[in-house]
C-alpha positions as protocol buffer text, in pm:
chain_id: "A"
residue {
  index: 1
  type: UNK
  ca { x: -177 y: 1939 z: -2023 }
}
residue {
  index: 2
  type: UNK
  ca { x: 222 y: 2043 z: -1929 }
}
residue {
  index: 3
  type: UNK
  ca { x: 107 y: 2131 z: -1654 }
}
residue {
  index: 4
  type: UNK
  ca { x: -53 y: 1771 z: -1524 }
}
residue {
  index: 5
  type: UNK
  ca { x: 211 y: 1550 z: -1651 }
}
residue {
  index: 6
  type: UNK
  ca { x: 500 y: 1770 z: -1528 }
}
residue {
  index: 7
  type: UNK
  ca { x: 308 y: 1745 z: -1137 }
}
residue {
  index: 8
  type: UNK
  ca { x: 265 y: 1402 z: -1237 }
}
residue {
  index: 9
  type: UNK
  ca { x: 625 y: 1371 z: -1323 }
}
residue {
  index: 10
  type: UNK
  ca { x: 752 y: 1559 z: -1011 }
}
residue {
  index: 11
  type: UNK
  ca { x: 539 y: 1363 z: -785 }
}
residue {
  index: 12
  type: UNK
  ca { x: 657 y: 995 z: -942 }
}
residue {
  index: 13
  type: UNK
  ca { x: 1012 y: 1110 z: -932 }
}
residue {
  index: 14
  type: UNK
  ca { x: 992 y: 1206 z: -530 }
}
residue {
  index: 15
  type: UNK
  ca { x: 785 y: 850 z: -489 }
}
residue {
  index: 16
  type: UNK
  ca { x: 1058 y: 670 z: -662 }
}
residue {
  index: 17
  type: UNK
  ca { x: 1373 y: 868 z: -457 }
}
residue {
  index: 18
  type: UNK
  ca { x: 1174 y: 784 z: -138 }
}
residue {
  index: 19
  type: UNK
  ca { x: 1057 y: 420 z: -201 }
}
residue {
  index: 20
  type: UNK
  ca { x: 1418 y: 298 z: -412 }
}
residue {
  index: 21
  type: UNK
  ca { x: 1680 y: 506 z: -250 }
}
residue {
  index: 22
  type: UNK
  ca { x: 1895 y: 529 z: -499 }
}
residue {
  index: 23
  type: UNK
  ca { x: 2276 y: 468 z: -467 }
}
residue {
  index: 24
  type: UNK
  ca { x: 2458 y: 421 z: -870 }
}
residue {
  index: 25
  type: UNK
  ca { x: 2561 y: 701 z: -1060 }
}
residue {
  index: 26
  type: UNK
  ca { x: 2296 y: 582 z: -1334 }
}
residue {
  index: 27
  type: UNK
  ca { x: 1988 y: 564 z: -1100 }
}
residue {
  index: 28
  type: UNK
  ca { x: 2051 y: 901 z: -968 }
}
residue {
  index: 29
  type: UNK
  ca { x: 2077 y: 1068 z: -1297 }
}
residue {
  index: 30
  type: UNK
  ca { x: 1734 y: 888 z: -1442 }
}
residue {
  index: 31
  type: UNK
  ca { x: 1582 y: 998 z: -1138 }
}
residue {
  index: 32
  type: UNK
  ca { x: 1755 y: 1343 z: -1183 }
}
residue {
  index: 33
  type: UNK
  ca { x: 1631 y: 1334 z: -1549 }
}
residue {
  index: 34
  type: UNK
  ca { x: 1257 y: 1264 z: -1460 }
}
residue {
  index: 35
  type: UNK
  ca { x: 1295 y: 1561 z: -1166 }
}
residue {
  index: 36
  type: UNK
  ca { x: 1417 y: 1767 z: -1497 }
}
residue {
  index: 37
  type: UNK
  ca { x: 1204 y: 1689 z: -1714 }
}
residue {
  index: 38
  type: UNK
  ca { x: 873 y: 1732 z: -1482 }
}
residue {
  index: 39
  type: UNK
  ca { x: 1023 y: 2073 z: -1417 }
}
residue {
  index: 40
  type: UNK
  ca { x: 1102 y: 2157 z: -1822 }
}
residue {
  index: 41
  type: UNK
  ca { x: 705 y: 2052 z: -1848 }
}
residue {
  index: 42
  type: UNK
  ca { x: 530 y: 2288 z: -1617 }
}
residue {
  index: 43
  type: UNK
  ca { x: 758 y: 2598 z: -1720 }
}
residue {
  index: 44
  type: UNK
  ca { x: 712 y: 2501 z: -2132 }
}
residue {
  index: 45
  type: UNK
  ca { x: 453 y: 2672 z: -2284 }
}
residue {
  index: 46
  type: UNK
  ca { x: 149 y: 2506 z: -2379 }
}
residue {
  index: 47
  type: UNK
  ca { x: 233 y: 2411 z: -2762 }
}
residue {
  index: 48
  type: UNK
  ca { x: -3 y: 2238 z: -3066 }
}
residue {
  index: 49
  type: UNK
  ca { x: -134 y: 1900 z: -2948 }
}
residue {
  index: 50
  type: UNK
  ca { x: 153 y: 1709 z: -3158 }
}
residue {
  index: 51
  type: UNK
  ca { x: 426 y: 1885 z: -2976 }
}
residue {
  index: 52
  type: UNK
  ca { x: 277 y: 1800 z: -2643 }
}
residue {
  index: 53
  type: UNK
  ca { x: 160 y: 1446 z: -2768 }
}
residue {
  index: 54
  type: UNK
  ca { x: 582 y: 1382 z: -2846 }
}
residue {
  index: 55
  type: UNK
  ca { x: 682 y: 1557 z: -2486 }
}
residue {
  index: 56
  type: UNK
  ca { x: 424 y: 1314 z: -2321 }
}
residue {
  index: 57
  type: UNK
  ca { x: 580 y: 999 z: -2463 }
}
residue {
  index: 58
  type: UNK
  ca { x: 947 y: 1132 z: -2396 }
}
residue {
  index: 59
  type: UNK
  ca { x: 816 y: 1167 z: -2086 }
}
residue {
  index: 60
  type: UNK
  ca { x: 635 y: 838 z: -1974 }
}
residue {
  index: 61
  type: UNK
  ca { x: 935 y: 646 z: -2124 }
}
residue {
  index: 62
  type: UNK
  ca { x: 1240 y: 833 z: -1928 }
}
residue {
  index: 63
  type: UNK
  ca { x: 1026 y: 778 z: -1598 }
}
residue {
  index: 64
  type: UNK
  ca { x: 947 y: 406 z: -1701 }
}
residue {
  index: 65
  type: UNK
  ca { x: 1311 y: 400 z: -1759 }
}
residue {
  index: 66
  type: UNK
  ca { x: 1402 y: 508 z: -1427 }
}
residue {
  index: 67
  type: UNK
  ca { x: 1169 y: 277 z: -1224 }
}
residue {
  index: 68
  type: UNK
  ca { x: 1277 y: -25 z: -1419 }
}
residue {
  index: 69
  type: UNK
  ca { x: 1661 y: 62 z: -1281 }
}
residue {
  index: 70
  type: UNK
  ca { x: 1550 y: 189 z: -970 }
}
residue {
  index: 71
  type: UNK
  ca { x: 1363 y: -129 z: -905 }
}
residue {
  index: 72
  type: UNK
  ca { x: 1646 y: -341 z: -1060 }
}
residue {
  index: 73
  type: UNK
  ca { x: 1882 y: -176 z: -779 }
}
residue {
  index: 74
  type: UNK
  ca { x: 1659 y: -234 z: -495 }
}
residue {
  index: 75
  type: UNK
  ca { x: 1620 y: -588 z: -605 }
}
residue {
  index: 76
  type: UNK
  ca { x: 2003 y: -629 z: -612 }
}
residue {
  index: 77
  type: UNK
  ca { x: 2030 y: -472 z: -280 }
}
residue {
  index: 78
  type: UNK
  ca { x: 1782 y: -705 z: -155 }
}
residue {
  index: 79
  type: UNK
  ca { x: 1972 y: -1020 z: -289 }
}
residue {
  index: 80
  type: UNK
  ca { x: 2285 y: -943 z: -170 }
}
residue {
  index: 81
  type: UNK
  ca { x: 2139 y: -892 z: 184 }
}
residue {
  index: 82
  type: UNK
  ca { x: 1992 y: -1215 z: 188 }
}
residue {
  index: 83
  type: UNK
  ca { x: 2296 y: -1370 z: 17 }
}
residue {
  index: 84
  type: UNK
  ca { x: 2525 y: -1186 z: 311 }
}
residue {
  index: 85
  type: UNK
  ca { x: 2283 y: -1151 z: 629 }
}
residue {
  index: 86
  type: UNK
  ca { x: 2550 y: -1133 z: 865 }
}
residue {
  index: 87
  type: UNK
  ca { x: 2726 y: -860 z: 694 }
}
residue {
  index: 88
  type: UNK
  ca { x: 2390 y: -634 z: 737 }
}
residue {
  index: 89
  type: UNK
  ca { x: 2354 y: -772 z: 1099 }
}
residue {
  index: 90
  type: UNK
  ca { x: 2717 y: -677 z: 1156 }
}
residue {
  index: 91
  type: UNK
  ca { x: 2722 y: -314 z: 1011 }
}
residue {
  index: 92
  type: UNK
  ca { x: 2419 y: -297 z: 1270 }
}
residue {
  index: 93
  type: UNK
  ca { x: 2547 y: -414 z: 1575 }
}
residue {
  index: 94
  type: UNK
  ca { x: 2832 y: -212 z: 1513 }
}
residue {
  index: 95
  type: UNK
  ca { x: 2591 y: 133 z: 1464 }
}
residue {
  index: 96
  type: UNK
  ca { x: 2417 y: 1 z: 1775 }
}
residue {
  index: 97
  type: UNK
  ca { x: 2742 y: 15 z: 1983 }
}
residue {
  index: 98
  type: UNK
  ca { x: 2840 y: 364 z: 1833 }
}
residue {
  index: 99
  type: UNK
  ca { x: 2511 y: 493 z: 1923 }
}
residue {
  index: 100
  type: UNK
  ca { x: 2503 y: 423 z: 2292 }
}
């Protein structure tokens, strides 16, 4: 069982760094957390079923945790880009320049 939810962990936690990007302190230390925690899971021993019933929880809640701020980021991100287009059309014109 550790060893399934802390693959399952390690796997949501490089979905969510890929797909969000994260940028704040905060969503880099959930994400950091959930990375830690899928790690603490697959080198844990296996333990009575309450003990891994309680880690499983911890578990689903920290990682819900992170893709609700991750998410909450992106959508922020988003907003402010459509607030402020010509700021992002600016920062890329100017990357285009620098590039050639």
């Amino acid at each position: 069982m550790n060893l399934l939810t802390g693959t399952i962990m390690l796997l949501a936690a490089g979905i969510m760094a890929k797909k969000f990007r994260p940028r704040t302190e905060s969503g880099r230390a959930l994400l950091g957390m959930t990375a830690a925690m899928g790690m603490i899971s697959l080198l844990s021993g296996e333990g009575n079923w309450l003990f891994q019933t309680v880690q499983f929880v911890l578990q689903a809640v920290v990682a819900f945790c992170c893709f609700l701020q991750l998410r909450r980021e992106a959508a922020v991100r988003r907003r402010r880009m459509h607030r402020h287009p010509q700021h992002a059309q600016g920062r890329l014109r100017r990357a285009e320049k620098t590039c050639a």
